[in-house]
C-alpha positions as CSV (number, residue, x, y, z in Angstrom):
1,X,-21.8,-19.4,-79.8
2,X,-19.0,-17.6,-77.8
3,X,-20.0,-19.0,-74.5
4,X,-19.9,-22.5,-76.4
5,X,-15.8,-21.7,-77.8
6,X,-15.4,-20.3,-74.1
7,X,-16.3,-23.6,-72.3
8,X,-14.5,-25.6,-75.0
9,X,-11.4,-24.3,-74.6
10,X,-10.8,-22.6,-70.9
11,X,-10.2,-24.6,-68.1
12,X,-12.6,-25.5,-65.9
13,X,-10.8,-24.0,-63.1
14,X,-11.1,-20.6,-64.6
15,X,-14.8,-21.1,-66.0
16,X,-15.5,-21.5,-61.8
17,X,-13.2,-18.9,-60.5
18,X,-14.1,-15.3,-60.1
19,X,-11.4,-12.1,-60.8
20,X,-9.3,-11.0,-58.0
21,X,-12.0,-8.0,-56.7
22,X,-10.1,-4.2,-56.1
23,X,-12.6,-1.9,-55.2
24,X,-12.3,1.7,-56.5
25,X,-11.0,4.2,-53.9
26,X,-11.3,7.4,-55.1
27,X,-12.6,9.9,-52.7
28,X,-12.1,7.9,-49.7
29,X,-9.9,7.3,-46.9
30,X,-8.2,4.0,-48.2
31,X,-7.0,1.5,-45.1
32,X,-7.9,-1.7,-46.8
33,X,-4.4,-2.7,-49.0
34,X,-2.1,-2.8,-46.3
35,X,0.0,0.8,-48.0
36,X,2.1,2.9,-46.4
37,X,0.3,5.9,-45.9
38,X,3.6,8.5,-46.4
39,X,4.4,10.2,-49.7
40,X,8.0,11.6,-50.5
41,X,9.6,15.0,-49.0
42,X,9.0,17.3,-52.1
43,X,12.9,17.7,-52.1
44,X,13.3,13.9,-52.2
45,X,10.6,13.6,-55.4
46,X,12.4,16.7,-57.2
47,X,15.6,14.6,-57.0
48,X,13.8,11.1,-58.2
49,X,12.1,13.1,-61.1
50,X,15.5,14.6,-62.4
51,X,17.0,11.0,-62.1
52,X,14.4,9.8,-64.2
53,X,14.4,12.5,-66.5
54,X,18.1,10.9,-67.5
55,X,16.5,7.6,-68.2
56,X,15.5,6.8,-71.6
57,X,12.4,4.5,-72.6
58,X,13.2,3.6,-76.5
59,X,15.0,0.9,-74.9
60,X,14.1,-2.2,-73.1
61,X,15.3,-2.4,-69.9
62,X,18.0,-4.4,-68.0
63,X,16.7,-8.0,-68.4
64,X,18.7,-9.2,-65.4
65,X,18.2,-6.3,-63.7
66,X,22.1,-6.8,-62.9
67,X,22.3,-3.0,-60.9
68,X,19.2,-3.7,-58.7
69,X,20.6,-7.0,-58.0
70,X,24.0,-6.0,-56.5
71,X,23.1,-3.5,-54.6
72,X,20.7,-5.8,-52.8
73,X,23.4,-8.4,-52.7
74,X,25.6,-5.7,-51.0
75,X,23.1,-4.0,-48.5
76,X,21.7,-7.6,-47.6
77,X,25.3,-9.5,-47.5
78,X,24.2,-12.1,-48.8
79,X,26.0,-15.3,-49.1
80,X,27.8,-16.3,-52.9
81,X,25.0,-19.2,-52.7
82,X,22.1,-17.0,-52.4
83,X,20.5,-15.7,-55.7
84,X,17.7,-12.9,-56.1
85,X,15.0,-13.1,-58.8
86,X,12.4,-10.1,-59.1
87,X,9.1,-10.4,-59.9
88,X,6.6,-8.0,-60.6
89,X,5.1,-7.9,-56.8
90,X,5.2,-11.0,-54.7
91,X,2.5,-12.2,-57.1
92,X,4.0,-12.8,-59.9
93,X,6.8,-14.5,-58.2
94,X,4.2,-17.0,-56.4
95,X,3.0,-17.7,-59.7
96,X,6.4,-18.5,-61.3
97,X,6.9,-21.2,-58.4
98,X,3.8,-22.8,-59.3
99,X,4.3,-23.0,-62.4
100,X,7.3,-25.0,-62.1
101,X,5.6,-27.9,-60.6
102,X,4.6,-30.8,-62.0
103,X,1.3,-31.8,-62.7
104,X,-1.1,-32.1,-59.8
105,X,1.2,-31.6,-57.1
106,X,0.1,-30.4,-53.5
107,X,0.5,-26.9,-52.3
108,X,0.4,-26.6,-48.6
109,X,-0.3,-23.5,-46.6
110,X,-1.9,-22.7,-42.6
111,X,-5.1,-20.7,-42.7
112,X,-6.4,-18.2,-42.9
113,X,-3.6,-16.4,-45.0
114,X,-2.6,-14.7,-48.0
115,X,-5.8,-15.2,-50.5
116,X,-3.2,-16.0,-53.8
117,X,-1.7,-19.0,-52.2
118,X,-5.3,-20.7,-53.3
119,X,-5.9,-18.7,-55.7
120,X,-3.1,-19.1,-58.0
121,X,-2.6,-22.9,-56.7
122,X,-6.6,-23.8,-58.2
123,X,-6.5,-21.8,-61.5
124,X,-2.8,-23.3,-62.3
125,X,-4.5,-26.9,-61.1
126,X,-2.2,-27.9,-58.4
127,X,-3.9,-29.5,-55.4
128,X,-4.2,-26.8,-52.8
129,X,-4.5,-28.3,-49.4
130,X,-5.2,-25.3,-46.3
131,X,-4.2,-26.5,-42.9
132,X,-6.6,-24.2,-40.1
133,X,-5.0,-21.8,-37.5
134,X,-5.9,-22.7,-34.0
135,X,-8.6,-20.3,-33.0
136,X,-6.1,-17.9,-31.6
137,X,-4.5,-17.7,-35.1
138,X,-1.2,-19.7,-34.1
139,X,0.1,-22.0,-35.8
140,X,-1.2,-26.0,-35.4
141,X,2.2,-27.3,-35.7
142,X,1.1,-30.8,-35.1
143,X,-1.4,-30.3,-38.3
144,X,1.0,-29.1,-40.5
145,X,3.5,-32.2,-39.4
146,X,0.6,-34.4,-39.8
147,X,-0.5,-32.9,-43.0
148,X,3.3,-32.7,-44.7
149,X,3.4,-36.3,-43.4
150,X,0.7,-37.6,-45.2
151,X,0.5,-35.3,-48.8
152,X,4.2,-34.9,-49.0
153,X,3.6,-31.2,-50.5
154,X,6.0,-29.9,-53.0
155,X,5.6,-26.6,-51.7
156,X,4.8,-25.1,-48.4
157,X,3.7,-21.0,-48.2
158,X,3.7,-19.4,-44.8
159,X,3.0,-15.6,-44.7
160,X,5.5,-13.9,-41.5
161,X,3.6,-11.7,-40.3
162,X,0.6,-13.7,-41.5
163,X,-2.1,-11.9,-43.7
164,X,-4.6,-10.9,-42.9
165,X,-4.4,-12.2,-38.6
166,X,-0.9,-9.9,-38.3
167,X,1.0,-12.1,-36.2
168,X,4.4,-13.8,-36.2
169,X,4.8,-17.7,-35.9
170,X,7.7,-18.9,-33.5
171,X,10.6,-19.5,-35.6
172,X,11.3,-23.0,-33.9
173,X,8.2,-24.0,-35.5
174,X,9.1,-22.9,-38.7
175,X,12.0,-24.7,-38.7
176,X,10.2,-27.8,-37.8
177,X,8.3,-27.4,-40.7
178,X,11.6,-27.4,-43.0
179,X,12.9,-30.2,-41.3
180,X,9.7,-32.2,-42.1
181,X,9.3,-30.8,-45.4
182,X,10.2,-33.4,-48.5
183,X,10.2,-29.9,-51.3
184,X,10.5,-26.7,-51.2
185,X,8.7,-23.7,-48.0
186,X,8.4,-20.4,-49.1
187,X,8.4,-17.8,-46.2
188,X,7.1,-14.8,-47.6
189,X,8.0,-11.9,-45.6
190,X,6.4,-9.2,-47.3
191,X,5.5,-7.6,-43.8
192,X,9.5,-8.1,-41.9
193,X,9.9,-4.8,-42.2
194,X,7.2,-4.4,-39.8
195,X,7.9,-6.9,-37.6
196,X,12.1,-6.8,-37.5
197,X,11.6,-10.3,-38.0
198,X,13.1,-12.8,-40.9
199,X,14.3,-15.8,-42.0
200,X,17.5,-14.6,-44.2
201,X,20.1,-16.0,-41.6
202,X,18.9,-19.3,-42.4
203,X,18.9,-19.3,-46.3
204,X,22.1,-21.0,-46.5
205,X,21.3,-23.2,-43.5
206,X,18.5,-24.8,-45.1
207,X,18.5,-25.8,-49.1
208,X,14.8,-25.9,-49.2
209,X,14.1,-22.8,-48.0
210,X,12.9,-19.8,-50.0
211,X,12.5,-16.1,-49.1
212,X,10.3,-13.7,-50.7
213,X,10.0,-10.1,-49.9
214,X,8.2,-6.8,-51.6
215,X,8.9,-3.1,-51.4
216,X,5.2,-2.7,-51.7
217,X,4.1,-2.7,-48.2
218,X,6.9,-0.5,-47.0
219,X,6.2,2.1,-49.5
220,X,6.7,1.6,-53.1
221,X,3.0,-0.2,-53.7
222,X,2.8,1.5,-57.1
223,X,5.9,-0.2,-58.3
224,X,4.6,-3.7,-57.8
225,X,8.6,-5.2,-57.1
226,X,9.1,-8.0,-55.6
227,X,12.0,-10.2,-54.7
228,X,13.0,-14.5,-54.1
229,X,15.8,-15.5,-52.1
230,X,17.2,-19.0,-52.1
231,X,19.9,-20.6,-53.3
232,X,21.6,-20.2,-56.8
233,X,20.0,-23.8,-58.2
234,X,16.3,-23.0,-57.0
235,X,16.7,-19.4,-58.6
236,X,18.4,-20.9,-61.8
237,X,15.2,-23.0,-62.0
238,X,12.2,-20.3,-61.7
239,X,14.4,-18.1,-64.0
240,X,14.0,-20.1,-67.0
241,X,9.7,-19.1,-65.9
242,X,10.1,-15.1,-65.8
243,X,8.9,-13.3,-68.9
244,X,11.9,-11.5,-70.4
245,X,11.6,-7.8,-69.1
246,X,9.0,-8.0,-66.3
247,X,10.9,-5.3,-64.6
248,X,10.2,-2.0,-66.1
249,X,13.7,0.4,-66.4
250,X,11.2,3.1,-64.3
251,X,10.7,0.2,-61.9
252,X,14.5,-0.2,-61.5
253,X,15.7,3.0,-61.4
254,X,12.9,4.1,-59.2
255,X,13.8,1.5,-56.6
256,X,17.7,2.2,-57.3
257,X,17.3,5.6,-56.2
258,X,15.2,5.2,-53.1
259,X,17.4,2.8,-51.6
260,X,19.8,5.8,-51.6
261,X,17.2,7.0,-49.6
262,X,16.5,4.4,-47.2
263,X,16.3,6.2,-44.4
264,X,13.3,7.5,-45.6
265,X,11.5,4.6,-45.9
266,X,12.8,3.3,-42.6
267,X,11.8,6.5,-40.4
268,X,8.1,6.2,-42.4
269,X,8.0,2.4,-40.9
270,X,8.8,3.3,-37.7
271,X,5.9,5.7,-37.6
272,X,3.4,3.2,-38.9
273,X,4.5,0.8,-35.9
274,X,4.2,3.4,-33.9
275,X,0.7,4.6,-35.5
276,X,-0.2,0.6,-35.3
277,X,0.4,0.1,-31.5
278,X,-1.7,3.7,-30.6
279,X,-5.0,2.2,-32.8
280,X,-4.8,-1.4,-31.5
281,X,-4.9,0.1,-27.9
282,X,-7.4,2.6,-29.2
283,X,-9.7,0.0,-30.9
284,X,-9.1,-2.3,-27.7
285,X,-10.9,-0.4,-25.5
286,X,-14.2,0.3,-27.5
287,X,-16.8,-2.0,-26.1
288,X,-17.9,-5.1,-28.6
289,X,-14.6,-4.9,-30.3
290,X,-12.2,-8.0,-30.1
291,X,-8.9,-6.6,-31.8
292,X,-5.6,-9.0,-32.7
293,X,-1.8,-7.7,-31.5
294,X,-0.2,-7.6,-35.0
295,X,3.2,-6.7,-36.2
296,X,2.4,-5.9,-39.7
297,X,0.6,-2.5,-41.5
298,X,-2.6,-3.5,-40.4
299,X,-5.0,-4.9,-37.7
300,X,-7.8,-7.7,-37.6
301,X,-10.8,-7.2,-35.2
302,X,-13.8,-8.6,-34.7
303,X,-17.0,-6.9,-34.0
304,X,-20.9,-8.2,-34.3
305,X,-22.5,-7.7,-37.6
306,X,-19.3,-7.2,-39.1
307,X,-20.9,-6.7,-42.7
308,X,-23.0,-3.9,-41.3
309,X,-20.0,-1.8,-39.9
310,X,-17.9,-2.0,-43.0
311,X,-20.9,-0.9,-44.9
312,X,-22.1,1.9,-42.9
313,X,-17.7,3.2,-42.9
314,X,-18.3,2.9,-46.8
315,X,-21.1,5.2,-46.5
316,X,-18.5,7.7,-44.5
317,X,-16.2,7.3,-47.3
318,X,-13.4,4.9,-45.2
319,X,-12.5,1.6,-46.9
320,X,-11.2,-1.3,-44.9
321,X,-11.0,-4.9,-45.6
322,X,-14.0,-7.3,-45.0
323,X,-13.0,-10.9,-43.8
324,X,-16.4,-12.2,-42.7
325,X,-17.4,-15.3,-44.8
326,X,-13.9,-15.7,-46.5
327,X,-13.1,-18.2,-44.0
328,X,-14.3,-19.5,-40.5
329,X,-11.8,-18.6,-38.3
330,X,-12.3,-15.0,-39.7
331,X,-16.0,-15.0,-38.5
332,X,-17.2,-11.3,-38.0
333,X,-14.1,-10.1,-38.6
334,X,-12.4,-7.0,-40.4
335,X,-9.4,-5.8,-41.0
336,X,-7.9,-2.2,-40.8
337,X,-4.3,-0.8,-42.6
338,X,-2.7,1.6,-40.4
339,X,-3.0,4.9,-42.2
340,X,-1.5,8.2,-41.0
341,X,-2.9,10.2,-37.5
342,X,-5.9,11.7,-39.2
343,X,-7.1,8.8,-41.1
344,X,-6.6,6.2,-38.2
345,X,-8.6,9.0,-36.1
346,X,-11.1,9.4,-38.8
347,X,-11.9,5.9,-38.8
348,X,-12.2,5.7,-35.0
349,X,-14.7,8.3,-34.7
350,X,-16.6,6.5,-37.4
351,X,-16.4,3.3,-36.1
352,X,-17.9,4.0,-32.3
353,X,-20.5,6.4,-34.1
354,X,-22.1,3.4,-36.1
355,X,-21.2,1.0,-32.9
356,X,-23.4,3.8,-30.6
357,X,-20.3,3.6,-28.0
């Protein structure tokens, strides 16, 4: 009888979806969510616990999340026409822009990429159209003409660095793709800070560009912020979508006080590059092992029997992201975060035991 209320009244989009999958990491050496790997100086934690001592939680917190905002708006210079919304993580924020469509409308995005693009896009009943990488996980710029040519696509998402390949697209090509574009092209640039790439100078250059970024990957993962750039009328628009509140006053204040700290944060990222460019050499030069340059937190490589590996490094207690089967350019192919010295040895010393190299 409940099954019979269930498929009366859910769409059928959700009846055929499955939950988003996290796998519990307790006890292991965790390199499959793309996290910086660094916790806080116990100095610098002291400090944020006394400032959040001060803050009191009877009270809901700063709808507009008006402090956040300015110093953004000041440490970012941007522009008078350039608004910020926050989102609880990049997520939410993806969901907010697809929600503001009309009925039906196409969603365009190159793939392999970020898994919530399509996610979000089928479950919310848009039509989600992916446009394939070439086999070296560039862009197919001619495609994705051809395809914004054809569908007209209200929205466009391209991941800089792309998730999960880790490479940059040439900006020229980016810009072709605004040119072309007849709505809106979000460039989410959840990884720039890895990259010392982005798309910010050209906010005010193109209206129908929009930015998103998250502190998540940089180093604040458990505070699930996120942030879209654009200008004033686009914001105005999504605004009227986000739930009143979705940014805890913890939330705030947390990320107030650690951009006092930024160099932190900054010295942390420069590590993980660091870190990153030792293990792609590293993992280039075991035998079988076909590994991507990437300027993100992470690294794709391919490796026979793919399933095999990742399940023989669960049984060492190291957890890493398996691609194989999710789509076909990712063939045989997983994907590593960059974790601190130890763990990024750890899981070398696991991976060539169970490769016998």
């Amino acid at each position: 009888m409940i099954a019979d209320r269930i498929r009366k009244i859910i769409k059928p989009a959700i009846l055929a979806s499955k939950p988003y999958s996290v796998p519990q990491a307790e006890g292991f050496i965790k390199l499959d969510a793309m996290e910086n790997p660094y916790s806080w100086p116990e100095a610098v934690k002291a400090s944020w616990l006394a400032r959040l001592q001060q803050t009191d939680l009877n009270r809901y917190p700063d709808a507009s999340v008006n402090e956040l905002n300015t110093r953004l708006t000041h440490l970012l210079a941007l522009p008078e026409d350039i608004s910020i919304m926050f989102g609880n993580g990049s997520d939410e924020l993806i969901q907010v822009i697809l929600l503001a469509l009309k009925k039906s409308s196409v969603v365009l995005a190159p793939e392999p990429t970020f898994v919530m693009y399509r996610l979000l896009s089928t479950l919310l009943e848009m039509n989600f159209i992916g446009v394939p990488l070439n086999d070296d996980f560039s862009l197919n710029l001619n495609a994705m003409l051809a395809e914004i040519e054809t569908t007209q696509p209200a929205v466009i998402f391209i991941a800089q660095p792309n998730n999960p390949t880790g490479n940059t697209f040439a900006q020229a090509s980016l810009e072709a793709i605004i040119k072309s574009a007849p709505g809106l092209v979000v460039i989410d640039e959840a990884y720039h800070a890895f990259s010392q790439k982005s798309m910010m100078p050209c906010l005010s250059t193109y209206p129908n560009l929009i930015l998103m970024r998250t502190f998540s990957k940089s180093g604040l993962a458990g505070l699930r912020l996120g942030m879209l750039f654009g200008a004033n009328e686009w914001i105005a628009e999504f605004d009227k979508l986000r739930l009143p509140y979705n940014i805890g006053t913890l939330n705030q204040v947390s990320t107030h006080f650690i951009l006092q700290h930024s160099n932190l944060l900054e010295d942390q990222v420069e590590q993980i590059r660091n870190d990153r460019d030792q293990l792609l050499t590293k993992l280039s030069m075991i035998a079988g092992i076909e590994a991507w340059h990437s300027e993100a937190n992470f690294i794709l490589f391919r490796v026979a029997g793919a399933g095999h590996v990742h399940k023989a490094l669960l049984q060492q207690k190291i957890l890493i992201k398996n691609l194989h089967g999710t789509h076909p350019l990712l063939h045989n192919c997983l994907r590593v975060t960059v974790g601190t010295a130890e763990e990024n040895s750890a899981f070398l010393s696991a991976l060539t035991a169970i490769l016998g190299v």
